[in-house]
mmCIF entry with sequence, helices, sheets and N, C-alpha, C, O atoms, coordinates in Angstrom:
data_MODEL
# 
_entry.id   MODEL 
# 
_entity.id                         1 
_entity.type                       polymer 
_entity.pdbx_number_of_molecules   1 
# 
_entity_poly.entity_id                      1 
_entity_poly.type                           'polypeptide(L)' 
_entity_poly.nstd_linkage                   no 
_entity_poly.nstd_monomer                   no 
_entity_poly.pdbx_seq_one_letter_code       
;(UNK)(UNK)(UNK)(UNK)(UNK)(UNK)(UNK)(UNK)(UNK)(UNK)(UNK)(UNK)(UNK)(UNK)(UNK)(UNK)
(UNK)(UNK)(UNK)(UNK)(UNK)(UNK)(UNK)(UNK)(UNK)(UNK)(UNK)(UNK)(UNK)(UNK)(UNK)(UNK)
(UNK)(UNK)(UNK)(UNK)(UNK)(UNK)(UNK)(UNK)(UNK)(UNK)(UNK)(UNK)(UNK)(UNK)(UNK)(UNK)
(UNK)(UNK)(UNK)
;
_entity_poly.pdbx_seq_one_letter_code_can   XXXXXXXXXXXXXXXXXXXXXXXXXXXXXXXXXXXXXXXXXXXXXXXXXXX 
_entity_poly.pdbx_strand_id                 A 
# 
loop_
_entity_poly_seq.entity_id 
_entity_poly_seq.num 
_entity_poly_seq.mon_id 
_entity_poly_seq.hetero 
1 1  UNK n 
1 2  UNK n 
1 3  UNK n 
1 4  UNK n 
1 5  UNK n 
1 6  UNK n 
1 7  UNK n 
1 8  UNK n 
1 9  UNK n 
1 10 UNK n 
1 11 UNK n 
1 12 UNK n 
1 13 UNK n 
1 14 UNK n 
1 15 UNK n 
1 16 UNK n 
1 17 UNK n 
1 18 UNK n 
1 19 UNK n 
1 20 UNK n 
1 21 UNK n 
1 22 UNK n 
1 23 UNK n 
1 24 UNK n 
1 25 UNK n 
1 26 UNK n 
1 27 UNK n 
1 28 UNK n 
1 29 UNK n 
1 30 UNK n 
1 31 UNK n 
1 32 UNK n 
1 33 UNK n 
1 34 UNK n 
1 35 UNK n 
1 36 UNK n 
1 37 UNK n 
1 38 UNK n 
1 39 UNK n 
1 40 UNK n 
1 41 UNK n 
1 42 UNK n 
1 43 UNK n 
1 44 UNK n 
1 45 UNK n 
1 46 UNK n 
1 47 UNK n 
1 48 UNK n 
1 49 UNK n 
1 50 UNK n 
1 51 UNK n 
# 
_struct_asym.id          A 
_struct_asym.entity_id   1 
# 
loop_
_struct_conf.conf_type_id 
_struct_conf.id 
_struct_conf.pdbx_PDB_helix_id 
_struct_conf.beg_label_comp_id 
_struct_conf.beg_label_asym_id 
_struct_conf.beg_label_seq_id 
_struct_conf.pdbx_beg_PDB_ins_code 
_struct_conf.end_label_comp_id 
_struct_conf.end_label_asym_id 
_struct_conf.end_label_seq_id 
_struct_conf.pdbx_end_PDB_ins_code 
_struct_conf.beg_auth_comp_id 
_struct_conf.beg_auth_asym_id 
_struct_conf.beg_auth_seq_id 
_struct_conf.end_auth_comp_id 
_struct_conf.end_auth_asym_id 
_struct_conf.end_auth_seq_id 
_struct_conf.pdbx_PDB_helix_class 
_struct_conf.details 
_struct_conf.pdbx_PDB_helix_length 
HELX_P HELX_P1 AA1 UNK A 5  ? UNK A 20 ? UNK A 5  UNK A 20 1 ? 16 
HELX_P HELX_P2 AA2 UNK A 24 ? UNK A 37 ? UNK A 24 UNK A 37 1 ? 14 
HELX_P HELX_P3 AA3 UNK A 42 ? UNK A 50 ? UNK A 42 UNK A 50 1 ? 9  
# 
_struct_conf_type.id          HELX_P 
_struct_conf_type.criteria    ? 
_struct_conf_type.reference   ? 
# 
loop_
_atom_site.group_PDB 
_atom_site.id 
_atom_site.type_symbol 
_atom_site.label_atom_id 
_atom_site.label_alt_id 
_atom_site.label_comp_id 
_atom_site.label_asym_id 
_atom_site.label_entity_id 
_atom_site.label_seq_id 
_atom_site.pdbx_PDB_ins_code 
_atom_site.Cartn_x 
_atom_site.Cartn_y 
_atom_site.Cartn_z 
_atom_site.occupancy 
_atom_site.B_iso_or_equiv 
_atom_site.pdbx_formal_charge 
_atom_site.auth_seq_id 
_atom_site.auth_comp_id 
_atom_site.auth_asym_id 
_atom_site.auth_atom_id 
_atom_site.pdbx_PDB_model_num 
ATOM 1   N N  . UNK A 1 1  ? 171.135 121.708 110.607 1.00 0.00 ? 1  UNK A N  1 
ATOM 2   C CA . UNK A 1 1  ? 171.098 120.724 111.676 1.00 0.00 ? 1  UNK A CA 1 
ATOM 3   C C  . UNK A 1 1  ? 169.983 121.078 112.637 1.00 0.00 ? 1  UNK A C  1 
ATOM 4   O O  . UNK A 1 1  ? 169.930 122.146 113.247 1.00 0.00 ? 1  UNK A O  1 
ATOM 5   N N  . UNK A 1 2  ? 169.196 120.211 112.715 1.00 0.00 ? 2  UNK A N  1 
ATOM 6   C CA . UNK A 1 2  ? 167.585 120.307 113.916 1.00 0.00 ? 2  UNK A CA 1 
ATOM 7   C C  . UNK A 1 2  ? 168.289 120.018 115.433 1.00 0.00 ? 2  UNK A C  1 
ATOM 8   O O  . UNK A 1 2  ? 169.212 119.210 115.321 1.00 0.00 ? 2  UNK A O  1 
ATOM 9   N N  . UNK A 1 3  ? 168.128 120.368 116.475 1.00 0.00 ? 3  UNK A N  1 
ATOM 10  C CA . UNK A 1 3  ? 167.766 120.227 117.817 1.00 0.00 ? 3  UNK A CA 1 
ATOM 11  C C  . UNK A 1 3  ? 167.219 119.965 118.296 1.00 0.00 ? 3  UNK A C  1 
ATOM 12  O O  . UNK A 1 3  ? 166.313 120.799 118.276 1.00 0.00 ? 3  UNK A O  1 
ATOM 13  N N  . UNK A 1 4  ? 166.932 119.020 119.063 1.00 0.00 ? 4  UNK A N  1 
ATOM 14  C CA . UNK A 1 4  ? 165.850 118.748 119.467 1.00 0.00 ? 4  UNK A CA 1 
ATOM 15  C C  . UNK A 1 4  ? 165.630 119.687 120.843 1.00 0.00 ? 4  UNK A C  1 
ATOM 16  O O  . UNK A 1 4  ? 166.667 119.689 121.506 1.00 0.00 ? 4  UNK A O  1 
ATOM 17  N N  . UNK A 1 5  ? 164.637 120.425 121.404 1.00 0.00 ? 5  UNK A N  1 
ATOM 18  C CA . UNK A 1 5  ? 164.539 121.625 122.524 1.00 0.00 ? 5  UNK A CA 1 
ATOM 19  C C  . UNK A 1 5  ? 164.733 120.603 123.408 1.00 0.00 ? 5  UNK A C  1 
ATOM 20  O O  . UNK A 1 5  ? 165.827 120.844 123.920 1.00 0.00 ? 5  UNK A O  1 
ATOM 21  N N  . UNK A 1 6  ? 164.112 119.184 124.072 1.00 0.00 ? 6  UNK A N  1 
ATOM 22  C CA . UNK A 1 6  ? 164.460 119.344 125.469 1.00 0.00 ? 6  UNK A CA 1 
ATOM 23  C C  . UNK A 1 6  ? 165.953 119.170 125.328 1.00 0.00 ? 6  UNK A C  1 
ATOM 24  O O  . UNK A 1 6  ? 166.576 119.787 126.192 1.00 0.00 ? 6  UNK A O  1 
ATOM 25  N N  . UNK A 1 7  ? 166.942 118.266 124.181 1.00 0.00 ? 7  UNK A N  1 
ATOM 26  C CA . UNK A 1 7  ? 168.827 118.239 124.602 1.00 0.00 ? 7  UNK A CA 1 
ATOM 27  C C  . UNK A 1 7  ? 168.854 119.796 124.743 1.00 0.00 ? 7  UNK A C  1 
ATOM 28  O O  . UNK A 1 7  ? 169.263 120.049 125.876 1.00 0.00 ? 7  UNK A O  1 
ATOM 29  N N  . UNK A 1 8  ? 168.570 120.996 124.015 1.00 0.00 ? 8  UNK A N  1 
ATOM 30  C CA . UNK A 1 8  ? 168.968 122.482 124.110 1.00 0.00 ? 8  UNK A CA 1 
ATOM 31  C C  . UNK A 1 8  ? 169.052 122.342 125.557 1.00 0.00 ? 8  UNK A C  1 
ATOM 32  O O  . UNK A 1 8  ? 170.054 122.085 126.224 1.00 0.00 ? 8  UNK A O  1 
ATOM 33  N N  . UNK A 1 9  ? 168.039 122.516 125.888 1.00 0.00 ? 9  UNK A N  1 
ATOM 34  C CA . UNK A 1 9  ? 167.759 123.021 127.434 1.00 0.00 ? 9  UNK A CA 1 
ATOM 35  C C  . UNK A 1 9  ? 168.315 121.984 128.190 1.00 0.00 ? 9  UNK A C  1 
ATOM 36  O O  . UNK A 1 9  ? 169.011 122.491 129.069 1.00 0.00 ? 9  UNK A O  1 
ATOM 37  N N  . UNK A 1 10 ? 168.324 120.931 128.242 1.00 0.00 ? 10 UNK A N  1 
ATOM 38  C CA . UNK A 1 10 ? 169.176 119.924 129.099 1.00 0.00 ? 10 UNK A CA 1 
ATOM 39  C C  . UNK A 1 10 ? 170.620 120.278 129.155 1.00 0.00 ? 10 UNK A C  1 
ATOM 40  O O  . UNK A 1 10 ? 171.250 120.187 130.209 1.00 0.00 ? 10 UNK A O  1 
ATOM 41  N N  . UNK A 1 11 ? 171.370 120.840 127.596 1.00 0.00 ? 11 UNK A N  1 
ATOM 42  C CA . UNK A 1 11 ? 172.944 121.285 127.089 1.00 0.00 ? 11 UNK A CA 1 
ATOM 43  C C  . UNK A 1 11 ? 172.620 122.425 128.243 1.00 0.00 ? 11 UNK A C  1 
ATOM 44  O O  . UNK A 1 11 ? 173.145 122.256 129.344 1.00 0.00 ? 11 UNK A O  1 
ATOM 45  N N  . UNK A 1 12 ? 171.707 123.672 128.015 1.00 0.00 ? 12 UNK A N  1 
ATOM 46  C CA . UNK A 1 12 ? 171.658 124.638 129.158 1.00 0.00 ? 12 UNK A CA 1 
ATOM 47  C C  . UNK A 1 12 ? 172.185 124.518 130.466 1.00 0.00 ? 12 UNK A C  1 
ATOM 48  O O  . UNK A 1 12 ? 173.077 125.096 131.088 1.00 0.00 ? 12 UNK A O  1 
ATOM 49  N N  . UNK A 1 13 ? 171.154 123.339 130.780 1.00 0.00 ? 13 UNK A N  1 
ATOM 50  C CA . UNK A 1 13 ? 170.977 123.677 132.432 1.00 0.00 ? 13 UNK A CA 1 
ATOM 51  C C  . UNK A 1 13 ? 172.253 122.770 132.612 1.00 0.00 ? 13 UNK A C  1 
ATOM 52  O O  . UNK A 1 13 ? 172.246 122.816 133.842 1.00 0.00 ? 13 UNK A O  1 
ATOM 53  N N  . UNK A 1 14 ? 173.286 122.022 132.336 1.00 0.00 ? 14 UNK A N  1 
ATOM 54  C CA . UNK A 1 14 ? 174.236 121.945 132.946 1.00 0.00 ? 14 UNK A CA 1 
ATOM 55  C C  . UNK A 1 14 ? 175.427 122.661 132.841 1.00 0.00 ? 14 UNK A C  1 
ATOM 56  O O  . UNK A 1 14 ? 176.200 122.925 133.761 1.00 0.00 ? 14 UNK A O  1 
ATOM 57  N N  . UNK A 1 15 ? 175.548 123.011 131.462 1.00 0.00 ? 15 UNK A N  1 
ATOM 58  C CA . UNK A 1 15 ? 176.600 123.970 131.320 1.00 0.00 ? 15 UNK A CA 1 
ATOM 59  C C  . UNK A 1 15 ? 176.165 125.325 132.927 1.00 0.00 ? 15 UNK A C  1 
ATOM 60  O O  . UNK A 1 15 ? 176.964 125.763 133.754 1.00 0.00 ? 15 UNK A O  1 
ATOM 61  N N  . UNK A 1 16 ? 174.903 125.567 132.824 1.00 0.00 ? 16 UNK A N  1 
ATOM 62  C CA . UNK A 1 16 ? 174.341 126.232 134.255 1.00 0.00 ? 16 UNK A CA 1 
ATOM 63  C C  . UNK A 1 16 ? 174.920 125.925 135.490 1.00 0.00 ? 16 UNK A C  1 
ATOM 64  O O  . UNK A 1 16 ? 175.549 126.734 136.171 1.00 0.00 ? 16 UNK A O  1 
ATOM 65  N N  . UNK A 1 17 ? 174.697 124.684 135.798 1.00 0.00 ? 17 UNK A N  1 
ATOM 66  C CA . UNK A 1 17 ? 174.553 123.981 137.177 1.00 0.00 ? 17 UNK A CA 1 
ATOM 67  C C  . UNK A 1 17 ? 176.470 124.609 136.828 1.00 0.00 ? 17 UNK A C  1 
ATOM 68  O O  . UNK A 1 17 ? 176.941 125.644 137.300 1.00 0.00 ? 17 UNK A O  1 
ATOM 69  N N  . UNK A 1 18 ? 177.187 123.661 135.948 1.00 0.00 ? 18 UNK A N  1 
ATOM 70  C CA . UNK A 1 18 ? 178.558 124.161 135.943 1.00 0.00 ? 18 UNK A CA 1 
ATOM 71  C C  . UNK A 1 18 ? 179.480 125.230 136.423 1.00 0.00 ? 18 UNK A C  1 
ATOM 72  O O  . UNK A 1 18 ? 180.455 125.221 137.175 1.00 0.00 ? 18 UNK A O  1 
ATOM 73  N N  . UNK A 1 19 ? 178.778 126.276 135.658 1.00 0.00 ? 19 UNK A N  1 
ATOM 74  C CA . UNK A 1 19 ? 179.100 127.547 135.483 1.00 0.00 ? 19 UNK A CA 1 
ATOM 75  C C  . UNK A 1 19 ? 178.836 128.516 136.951 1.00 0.00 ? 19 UNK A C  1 
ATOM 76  O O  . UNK A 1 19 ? 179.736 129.252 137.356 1.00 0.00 ? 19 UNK A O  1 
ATOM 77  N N  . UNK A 1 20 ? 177.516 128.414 137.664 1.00 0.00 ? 20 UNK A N  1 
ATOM 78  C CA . UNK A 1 20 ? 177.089 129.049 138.607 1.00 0.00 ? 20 UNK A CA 1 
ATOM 79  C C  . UNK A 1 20 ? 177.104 128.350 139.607 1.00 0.00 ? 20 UNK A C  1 
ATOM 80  O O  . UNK A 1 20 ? 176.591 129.014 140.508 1.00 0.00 ? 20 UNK A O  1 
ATOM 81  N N  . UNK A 1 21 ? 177.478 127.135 140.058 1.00 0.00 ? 21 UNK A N  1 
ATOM 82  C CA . UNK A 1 21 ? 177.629 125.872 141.363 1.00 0.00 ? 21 UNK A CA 1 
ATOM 83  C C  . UNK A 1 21 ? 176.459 125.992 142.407 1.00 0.00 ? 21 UNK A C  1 
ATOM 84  O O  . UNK A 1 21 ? 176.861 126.202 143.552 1.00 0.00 ? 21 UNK A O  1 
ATOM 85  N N  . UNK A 1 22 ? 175.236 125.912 142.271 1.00 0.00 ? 22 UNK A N  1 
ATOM 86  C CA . UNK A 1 22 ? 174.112 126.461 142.670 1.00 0.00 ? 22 UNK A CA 1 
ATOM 87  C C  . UNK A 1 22 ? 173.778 125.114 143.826 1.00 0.00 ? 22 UNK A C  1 
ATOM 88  O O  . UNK A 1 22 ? 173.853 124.007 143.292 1.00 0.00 ? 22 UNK A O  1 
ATOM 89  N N  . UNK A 1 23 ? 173.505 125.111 144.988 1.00 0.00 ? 23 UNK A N  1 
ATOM 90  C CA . UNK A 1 23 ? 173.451 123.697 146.066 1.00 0.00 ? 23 UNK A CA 1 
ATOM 91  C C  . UNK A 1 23 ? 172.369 122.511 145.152 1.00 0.00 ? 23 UNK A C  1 
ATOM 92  O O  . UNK A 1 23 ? 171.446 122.594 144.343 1.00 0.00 ? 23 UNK A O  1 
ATOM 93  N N  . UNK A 1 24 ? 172.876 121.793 145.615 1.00 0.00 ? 24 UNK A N  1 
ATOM 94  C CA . UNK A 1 24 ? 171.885 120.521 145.049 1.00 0.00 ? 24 UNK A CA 1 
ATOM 95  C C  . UNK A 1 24 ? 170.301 120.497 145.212 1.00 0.00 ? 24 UNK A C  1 
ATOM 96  O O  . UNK A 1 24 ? 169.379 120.096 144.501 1.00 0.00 ? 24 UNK A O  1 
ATOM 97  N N  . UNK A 1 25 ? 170.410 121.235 146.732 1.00 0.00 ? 25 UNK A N  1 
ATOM 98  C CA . UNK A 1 25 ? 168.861 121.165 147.151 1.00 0.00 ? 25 UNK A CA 1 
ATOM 99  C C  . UNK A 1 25 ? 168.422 122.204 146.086 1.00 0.00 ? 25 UNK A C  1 
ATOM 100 O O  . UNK A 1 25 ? 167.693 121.593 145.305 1.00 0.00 ? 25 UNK A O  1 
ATOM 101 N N  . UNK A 1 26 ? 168.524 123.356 145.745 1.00 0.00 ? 26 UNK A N  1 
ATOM 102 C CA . UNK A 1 26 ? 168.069 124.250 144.992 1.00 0.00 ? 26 UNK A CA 1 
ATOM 103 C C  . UNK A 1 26 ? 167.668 123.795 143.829 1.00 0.00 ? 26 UNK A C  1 
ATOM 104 O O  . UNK A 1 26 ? 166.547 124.141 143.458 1.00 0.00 ? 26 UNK A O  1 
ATOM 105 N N  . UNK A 1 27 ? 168.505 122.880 142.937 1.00 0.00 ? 27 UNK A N  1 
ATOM 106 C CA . UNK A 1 27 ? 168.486 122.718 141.786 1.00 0.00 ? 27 UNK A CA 1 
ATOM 107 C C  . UNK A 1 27 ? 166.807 121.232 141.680 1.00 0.00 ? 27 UNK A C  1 
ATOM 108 O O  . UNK A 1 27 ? 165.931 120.929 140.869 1.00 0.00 ? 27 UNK A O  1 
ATOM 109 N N  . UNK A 1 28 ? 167.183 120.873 142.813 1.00 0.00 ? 28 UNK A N  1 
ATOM 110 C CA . UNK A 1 28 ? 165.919 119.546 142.972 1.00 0.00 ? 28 UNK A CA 1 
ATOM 111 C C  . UNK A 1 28 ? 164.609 120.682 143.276 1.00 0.00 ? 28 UNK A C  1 
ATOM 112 O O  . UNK A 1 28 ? 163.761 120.753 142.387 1.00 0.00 ? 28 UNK A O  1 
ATOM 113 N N  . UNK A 1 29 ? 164.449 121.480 144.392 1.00 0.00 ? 29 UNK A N  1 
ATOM 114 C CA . UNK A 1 29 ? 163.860 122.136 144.649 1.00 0.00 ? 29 UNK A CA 1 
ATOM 115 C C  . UNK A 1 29 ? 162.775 122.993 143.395 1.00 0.00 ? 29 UNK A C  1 
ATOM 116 O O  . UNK A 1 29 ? 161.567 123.184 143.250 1.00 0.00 ? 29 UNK A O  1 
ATOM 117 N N  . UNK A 1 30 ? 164.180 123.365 142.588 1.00 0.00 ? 30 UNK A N  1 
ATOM 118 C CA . UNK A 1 30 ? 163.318 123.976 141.495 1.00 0.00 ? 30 UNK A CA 1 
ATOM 119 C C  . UNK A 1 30 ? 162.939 123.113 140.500 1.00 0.00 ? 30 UNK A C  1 
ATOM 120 O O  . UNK A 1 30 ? 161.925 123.504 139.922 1.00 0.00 ? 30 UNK A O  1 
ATOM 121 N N  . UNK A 1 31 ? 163.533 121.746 139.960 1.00 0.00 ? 31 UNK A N  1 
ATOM 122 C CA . UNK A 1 31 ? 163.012 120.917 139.253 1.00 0.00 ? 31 UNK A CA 1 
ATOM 123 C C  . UNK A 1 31 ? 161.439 120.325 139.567 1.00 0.00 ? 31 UNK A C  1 
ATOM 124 O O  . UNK A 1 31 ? 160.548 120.152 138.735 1.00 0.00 ? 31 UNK A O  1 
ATOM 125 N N  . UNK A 1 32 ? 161.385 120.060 141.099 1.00 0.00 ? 32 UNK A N  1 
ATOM 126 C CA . UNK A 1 32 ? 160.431 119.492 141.430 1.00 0.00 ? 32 UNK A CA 1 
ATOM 127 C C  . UNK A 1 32 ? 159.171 120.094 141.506 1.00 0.00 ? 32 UNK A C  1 
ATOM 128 O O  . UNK A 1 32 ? 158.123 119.457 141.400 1.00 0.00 ? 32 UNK A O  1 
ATOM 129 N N  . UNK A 1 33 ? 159.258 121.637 141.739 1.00 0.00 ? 33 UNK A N  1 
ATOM 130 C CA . UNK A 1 33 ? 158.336 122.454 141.851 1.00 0.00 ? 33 UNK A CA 1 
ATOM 131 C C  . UNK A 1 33 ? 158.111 123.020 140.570 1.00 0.00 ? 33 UNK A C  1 
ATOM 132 O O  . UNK A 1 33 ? 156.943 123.376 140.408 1.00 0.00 ? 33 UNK A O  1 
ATOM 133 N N  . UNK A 1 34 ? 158.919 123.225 139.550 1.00 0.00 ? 34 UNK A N  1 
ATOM 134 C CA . UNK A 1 34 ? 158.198 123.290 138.231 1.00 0.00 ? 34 UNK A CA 1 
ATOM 135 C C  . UNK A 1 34 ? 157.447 122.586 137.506 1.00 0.00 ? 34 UNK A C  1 
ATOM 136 O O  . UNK A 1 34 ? 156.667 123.027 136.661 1.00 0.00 ? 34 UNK A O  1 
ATOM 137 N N  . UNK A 1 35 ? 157.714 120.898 137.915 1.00 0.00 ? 35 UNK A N  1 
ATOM 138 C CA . UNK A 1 35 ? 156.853 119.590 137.659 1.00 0.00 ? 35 UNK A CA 1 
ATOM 139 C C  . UNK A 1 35 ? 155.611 120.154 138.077 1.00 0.00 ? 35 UNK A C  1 
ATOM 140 O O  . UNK A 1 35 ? 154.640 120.478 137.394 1.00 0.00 ? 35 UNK A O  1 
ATOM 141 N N  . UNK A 1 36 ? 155.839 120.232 139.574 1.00 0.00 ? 36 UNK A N  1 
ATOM 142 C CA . UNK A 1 36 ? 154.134 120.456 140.512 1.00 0.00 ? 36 UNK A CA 1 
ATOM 143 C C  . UNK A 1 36 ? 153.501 121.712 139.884 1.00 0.00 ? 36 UNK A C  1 
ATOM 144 O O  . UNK A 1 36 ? 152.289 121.812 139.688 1.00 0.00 ? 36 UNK A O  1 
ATOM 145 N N  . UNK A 1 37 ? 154.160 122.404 139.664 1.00 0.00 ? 37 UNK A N  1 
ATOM 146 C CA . UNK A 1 37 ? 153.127 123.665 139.180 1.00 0.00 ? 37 UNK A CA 1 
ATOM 147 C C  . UNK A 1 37 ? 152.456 123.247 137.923 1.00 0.00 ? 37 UNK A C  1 
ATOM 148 O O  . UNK A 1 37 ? 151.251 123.371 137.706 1.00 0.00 ? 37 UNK A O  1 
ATOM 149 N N  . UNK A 1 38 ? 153.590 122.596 136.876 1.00 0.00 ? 38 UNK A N  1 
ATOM 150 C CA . UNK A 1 38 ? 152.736 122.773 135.768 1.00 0.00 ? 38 UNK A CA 1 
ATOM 151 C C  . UNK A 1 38 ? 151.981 121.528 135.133 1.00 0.00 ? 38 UNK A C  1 
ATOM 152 O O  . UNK A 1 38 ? 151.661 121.367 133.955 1.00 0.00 ? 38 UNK A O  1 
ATOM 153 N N  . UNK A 1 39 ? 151.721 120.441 136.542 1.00 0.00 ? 39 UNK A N  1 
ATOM 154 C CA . UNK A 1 39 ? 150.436 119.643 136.436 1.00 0.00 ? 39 UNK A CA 1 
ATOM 155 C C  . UNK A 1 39 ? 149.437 120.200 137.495 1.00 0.00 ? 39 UNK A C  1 
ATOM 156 O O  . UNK A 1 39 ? 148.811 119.255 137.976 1.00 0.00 ? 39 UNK A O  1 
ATOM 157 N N  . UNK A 1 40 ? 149.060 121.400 138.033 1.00 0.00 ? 40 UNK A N  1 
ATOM 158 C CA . UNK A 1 40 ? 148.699 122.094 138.947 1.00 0.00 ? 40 UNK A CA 1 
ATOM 159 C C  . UNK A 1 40 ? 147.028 122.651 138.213 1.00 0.00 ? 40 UNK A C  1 
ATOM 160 O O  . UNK A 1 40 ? 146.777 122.691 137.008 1.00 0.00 ? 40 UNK A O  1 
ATOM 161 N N  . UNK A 1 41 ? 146.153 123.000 139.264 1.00 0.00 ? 41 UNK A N  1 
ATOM 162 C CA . UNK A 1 41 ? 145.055 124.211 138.875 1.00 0.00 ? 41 UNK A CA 1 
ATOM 163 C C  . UNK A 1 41 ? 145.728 125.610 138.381 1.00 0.00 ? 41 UNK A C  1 
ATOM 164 O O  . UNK A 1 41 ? 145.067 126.325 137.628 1.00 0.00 ? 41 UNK A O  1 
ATOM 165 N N  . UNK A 1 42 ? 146.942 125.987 138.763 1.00 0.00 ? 42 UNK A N  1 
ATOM 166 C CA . UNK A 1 42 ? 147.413 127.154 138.575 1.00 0.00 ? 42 UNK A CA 1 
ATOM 167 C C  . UNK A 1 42 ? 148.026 127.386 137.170 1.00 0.00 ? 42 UNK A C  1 
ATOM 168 O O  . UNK A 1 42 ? 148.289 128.536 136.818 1.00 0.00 ? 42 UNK A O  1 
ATOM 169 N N  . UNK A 1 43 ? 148.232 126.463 136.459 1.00 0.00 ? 43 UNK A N  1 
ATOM 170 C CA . UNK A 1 43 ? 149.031 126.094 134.814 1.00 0.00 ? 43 UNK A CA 1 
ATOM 171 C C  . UNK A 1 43 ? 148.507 127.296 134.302 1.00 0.00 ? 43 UNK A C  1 
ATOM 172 O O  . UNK A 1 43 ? 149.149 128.320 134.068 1.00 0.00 ? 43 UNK A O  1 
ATOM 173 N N  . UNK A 1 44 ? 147.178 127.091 134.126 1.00 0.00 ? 44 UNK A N  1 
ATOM 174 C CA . UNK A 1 44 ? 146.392 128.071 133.070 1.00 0.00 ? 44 UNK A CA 1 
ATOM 175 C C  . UNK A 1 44 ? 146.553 129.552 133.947 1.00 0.00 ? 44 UNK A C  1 
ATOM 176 O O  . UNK A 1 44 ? 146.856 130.563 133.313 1.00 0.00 ? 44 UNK A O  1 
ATOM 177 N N  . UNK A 1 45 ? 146.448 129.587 134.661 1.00 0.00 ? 45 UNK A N  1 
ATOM 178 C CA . UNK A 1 45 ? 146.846 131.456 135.209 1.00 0.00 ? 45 UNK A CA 1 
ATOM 179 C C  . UNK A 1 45 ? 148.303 131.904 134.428 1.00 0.00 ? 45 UNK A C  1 
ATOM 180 O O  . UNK A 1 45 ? 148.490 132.703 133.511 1.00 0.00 ? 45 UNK A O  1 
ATOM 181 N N  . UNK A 1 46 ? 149.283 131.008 135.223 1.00 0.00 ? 46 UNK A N  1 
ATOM 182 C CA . UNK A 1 46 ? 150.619 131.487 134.897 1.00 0.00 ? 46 UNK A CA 1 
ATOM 183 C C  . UNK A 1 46 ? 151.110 131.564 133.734 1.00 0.00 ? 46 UNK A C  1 
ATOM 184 O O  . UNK A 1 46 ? 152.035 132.290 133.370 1.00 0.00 ? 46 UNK A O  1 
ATOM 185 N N  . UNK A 1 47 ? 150.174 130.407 132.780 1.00 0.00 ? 47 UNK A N  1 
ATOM 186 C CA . UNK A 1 47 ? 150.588 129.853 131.330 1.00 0.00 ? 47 UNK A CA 1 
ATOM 187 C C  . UNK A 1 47 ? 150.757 131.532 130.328 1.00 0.00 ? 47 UNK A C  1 
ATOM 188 O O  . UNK A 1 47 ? 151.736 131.655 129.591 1.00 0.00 ? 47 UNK A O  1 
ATOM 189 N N  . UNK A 1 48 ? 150.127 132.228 130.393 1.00 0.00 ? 48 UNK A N  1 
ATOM 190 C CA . UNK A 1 48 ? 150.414 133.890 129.611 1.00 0.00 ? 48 UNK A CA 1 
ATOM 191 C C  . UNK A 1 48 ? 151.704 134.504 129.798 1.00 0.00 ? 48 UNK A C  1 
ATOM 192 O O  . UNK A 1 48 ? 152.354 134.989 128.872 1.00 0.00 ? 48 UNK A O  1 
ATOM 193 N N  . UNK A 1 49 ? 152.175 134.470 131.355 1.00 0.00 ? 49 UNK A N  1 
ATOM 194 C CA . UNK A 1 49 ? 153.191 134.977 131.614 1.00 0.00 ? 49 UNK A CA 1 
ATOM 195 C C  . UNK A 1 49 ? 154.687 134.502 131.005 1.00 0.00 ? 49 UNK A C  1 
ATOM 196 O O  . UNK A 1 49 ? 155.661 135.232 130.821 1.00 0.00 ? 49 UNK A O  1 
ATOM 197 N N  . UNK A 1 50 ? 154.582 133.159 130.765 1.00 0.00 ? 50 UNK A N  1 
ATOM 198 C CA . UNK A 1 50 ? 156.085 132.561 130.559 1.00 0.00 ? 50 UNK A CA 1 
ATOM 199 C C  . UNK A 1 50 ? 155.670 132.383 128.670 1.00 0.00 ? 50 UNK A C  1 
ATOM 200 O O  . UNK A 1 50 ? 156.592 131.838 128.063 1.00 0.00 ? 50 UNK A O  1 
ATOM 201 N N  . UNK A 1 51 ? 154.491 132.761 127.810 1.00 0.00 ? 51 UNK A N  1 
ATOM 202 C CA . UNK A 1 51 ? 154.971 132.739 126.551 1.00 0.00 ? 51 UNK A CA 1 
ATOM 203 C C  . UNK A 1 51 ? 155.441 133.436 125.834 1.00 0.00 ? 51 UNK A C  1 
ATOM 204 O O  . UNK A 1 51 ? 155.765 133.043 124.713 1.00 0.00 ? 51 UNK A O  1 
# 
């Protein structure tokens, strides 16, 4: 059976949000700022670190 990665990670992050009850602002906070970074000048610096 295939997966498709973004349902994985979507199944993740709520079983997450669930599990750890983390504030709303946090969870937007970090959604929104992972958007901005990684249409950013900075993509290609950080891009080594997270493969």
């Amino acid at each position: 059976m295939s997966v498709p990665l973004w349902f994985f990670i979507a199944c993740l992050a709520v079983v997450g949000v669930k599990l750890v009850r983390p504030p709303l602002w946090l969870v937007l906070v970090l959604l929104i700022g992972g958007y901005l970074v990684a249409g950013s000048l900075i993509a290609p610096t950080i891009d080594p670190f997270f493969k």
